[in-house]
Every structure is written in structure tokens, then in C-alpha cells.
C-alpha positions as CSV (number, residue, x, y, z in Angstrom):
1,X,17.1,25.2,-23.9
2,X,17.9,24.5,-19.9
3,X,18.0,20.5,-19.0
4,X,17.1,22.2,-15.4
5,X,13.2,23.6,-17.0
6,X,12.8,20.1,-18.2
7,X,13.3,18.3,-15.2
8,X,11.0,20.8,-13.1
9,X,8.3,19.7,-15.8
10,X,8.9,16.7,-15.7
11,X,8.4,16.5,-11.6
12,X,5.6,18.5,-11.5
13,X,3.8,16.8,-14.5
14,X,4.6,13.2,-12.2
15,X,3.3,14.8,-9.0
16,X,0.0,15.4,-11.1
17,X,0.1,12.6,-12.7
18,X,-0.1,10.6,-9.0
19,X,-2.2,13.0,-7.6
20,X,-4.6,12.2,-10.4
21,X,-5.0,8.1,-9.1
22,X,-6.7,10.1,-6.6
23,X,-10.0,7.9,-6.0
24,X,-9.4,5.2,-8.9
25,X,-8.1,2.6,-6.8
26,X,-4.6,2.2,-8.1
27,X,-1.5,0.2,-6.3
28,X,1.9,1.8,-6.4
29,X,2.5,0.5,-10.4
30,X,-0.8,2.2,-11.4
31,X,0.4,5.6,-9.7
32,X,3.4,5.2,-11.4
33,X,2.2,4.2,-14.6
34,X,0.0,7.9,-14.7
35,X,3.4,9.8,-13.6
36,X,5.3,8.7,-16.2
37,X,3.2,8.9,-19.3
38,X,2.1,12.2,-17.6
39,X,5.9,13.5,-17.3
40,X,6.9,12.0,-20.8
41,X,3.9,11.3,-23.0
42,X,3.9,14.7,-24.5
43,X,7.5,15.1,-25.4
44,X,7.2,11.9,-26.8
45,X,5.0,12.6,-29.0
46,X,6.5,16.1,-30.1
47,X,10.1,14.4,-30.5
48,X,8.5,11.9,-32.9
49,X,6.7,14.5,-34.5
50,X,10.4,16.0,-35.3
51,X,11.8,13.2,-36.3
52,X,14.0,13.3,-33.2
53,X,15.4,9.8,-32.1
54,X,15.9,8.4,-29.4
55,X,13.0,10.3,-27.7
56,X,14.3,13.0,-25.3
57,X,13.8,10.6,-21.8
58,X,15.8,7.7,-24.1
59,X,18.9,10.0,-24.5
60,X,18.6,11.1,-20.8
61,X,17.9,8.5,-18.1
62,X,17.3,11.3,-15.4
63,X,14.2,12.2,-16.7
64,X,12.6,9.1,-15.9
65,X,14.5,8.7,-12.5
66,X,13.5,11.8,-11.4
67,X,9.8,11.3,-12.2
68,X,9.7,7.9,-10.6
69,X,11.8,9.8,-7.4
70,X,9.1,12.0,-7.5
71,X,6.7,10.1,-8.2
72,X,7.1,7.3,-5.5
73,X,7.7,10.4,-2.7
74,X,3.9,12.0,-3.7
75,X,2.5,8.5,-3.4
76,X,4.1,8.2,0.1
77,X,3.2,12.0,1.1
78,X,-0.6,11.7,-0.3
79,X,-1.3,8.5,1.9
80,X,-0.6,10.3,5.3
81,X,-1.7,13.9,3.9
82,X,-5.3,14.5,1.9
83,X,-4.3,17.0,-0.9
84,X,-7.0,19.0,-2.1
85,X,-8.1,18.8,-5.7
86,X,-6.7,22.4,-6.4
87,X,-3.4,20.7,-5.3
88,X,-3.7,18.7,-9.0
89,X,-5.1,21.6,-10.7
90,X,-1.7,24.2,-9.5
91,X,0.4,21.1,-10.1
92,X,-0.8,20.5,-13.5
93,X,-1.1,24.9,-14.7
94,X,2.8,24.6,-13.8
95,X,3.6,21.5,-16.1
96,X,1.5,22.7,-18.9
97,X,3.5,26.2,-18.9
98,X,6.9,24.4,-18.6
99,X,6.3,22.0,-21.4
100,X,4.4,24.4,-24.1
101,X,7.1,26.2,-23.8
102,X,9.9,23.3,-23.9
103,X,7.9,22.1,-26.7
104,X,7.7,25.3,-28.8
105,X,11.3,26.1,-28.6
106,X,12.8,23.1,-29.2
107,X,10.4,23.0,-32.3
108,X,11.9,26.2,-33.3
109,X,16.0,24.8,-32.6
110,X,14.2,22.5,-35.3
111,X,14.1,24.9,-37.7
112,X,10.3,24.6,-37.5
113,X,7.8,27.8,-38.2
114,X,6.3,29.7,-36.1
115,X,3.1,28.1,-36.8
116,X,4.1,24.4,-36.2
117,X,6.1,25.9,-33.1
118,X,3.2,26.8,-31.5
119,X,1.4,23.3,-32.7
120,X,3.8,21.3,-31.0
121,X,4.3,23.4,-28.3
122,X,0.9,22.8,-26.9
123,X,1.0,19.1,-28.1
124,X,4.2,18.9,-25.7
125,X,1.7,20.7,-23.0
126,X,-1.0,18.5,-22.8
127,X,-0.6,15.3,-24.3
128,X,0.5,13.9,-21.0
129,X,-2.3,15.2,-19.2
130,X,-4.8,13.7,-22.1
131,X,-2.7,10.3,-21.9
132,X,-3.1,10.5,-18.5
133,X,-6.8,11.0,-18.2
134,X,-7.4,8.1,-21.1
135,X,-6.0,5.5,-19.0
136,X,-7.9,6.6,-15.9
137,X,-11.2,6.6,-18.0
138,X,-11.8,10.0,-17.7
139,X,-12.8,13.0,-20.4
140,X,-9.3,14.4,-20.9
141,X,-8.6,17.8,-18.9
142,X,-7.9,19.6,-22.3
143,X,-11.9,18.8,-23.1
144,X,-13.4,19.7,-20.2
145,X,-15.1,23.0,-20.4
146,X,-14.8,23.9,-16.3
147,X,-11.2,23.1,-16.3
148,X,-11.2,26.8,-17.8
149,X,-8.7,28.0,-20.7
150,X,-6.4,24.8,-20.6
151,X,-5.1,24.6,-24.1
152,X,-6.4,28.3,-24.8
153,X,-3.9,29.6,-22.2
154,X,-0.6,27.4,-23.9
155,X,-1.7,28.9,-27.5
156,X,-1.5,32.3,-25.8
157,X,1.5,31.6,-24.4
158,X,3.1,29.5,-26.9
159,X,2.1,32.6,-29.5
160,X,3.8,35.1,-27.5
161,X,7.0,33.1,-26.9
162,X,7.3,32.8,-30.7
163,X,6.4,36.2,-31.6
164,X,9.3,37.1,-29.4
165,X,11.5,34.8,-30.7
166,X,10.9,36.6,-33.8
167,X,11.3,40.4,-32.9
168,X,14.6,39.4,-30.5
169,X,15.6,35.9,-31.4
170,X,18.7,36.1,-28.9
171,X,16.1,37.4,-25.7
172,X,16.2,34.7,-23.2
173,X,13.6,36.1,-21.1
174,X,10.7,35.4,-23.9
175,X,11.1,31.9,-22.5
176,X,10.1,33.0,-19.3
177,X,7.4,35.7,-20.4
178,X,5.8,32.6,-22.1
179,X,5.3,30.5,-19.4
180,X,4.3,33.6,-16.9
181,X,1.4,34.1,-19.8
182,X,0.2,30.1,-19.8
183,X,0.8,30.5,-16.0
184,X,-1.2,33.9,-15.7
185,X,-4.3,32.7,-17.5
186,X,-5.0,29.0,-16.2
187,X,-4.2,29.9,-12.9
188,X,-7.0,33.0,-13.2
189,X,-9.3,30.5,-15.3
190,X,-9.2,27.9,-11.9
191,X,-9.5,31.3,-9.4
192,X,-11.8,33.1,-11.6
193,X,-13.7,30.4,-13.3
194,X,-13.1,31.9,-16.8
195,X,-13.5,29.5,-19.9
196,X,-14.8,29.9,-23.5
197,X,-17.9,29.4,-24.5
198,X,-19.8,26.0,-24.8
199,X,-20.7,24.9,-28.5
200,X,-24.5,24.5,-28.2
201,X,-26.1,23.4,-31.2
202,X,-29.9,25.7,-32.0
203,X,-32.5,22.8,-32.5
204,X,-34.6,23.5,-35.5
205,X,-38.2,24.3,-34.8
């Protein structure tokens, strides 16, 4: 697993994760607050899952110094500069794929199955974001039904990373076939508007 993927998810996931105090009102604290449980609520979560302690940003202090670096410089930015919603929306496709894919193959270093792999995988995905959206009072991303193919596209990509992993456990570029997947499909879900379909229940007559 490469410490450098980690901290690229964890930077993008704070840059959403300020971006998201978009409109709320929130001082500098607040902001900061969302980054961090956005950049480290889902690992958390999957490293207690494993058993795994100290937590992952515990063991490594540069996790949360480069989410609050990162964090404190999109605060500064996003006061002088109105970034568009999409900005949030690209910002947050890139985290998810990074971190499904962090999650599933530590999981699998874990001696985990495949199944659980993919389980904790998209846990590790979008448990920040859901965090996130909690403490802002909003319904979480991951429920949202025109947020389009959220946690549909990291079980697609956490599946195919695993079923790689299986056929050619020593390919390094199933990592990145996993997150170009998760990638792939929420980024055509935003452009193309593609998403499941909504449960509607018939009313009886």
C-alpha cells in the first residue's frame, strides 16, 4: 500500500470537506472540523473495524497535518475565489476512488475475504463524506439519489480491484484499474446524470 495514495486522499477528501461549509456559516474551526472528519472519519472507522490500533492518522501524524495544511489553504483560496459546486462534487469522485480502494486493500493485507474487502472498502469511501454531511445537517451524499452512482460506483470498483487481486495477486496496477473504475462511473453519473432507480412504493387501491 503507498503512504503517497493516502495522503492524496486525505487532501482531497479535506478540500471537500471545506468546500462543503459552503453556505452554513462556519468560522475557520467549523471548516476545519468537516476536513478532518471528512479526510479521516472513514479510515477510522475501517481500522476499528480491523481491529487495527492506533487508528491509521494516530500512528502517522502527517495525515492530519496535511489535511489541516490543506485544509486551512482551501479556506483562504475559497474566500477570494467562488468555486462552483462541481468543484466539491470532482473533489469528492477523487476521494471516494482513493479511499475504497485504500480501504479494500488494506482489508485484504488483513487477511480479510473478498467479500468483507469490498465491505470496508466502500465504508473507508464514504464514511467521511456521510460524517461530514451529518454534522452540517444535511441528507448524507451516499443517500442522495441525484448525487448519481456514489456508493454504486466504489462497489464496482472495489469488486473489480478484488477480483484482480484474486486472478494476479502480485499485479500492482489492479490498484489503479480500481480507482479508474470508481473514477469512470461517478464522474459520468455527475456529467451524465446517471443513477439507479428511486424505490417508489405502489399505493394500494
Amino acid at each position: 500500500m503507498l503512504i503517497w495514495i493516502e495522503y492524496i486522499a486525505v487532501a482531497v477528501c479535506a478540500i471537500s470537506g471545506v468546500l462543503a461549509a459552503t453556505g452554513k456559516r462556519l468560522d475557520l474551526f467549523g471548516a476545519l472540523v468537516l476536513a478532518l472528519v471528512t479526510a479521516v472519519g472513514g479510515g477510522t472507522i475501517r481500522d476499528l473495524c480491523l481491529g487495527i490500533t492506533p487508528v491509521f492518522w494516530i500512528q502517522n501524524n502527517d495525515v492530519v497535518i496535511i489535511a489541516t495544511v490543506t485544509a486551512l489553504i482551501t479556506f483562504v483560496v475559497a474566500r477570494f475565489w467562488k468555486m462552483p459546486h462541481r468543484v466539491l462534487l470532482v473533489a469528492d469522485a477523487f476521494g471516494l476512488a482513493l479511499f475504497t480502494i485504500l480501504g479494500v486493500e488494506k482489508s485484504l493485507l488483513h487477511e480479510t475475504s473478498g467479500f468483507i474487502a469490498v465491505i470496508l472498502g466502500i465504508v473507508t469511501g464514504v464514511a467521511g463524506g456521510l460524517l461530514r454531511d451529518v454534522l452540517r445537517r444535511e441528507i448524507p451524499m451516499v443517500f442522495q439519489p441525484e448525487i448519481y452512482l456514489y456508493a454504486t460506483a466504489a462497489f464496482a470498483g472495489a469488486t473489480v480491484y478484488v477480483l484482480l487481486h484474486l486472478v494476479f495477486p502480485e499485479a500492482w496496477v489492479a490498484r489503479y484499474i480500481g480507482m479508474a473504475v470508481i473514477l469512470a462511473l461517478r464522474l459520468a453519473a455527475i456529467i451524465w446524470k446517471i443513477r439507479l432507480p428511486v424505490f417508489e412504493a405502489r399505493n394500494n387501491p
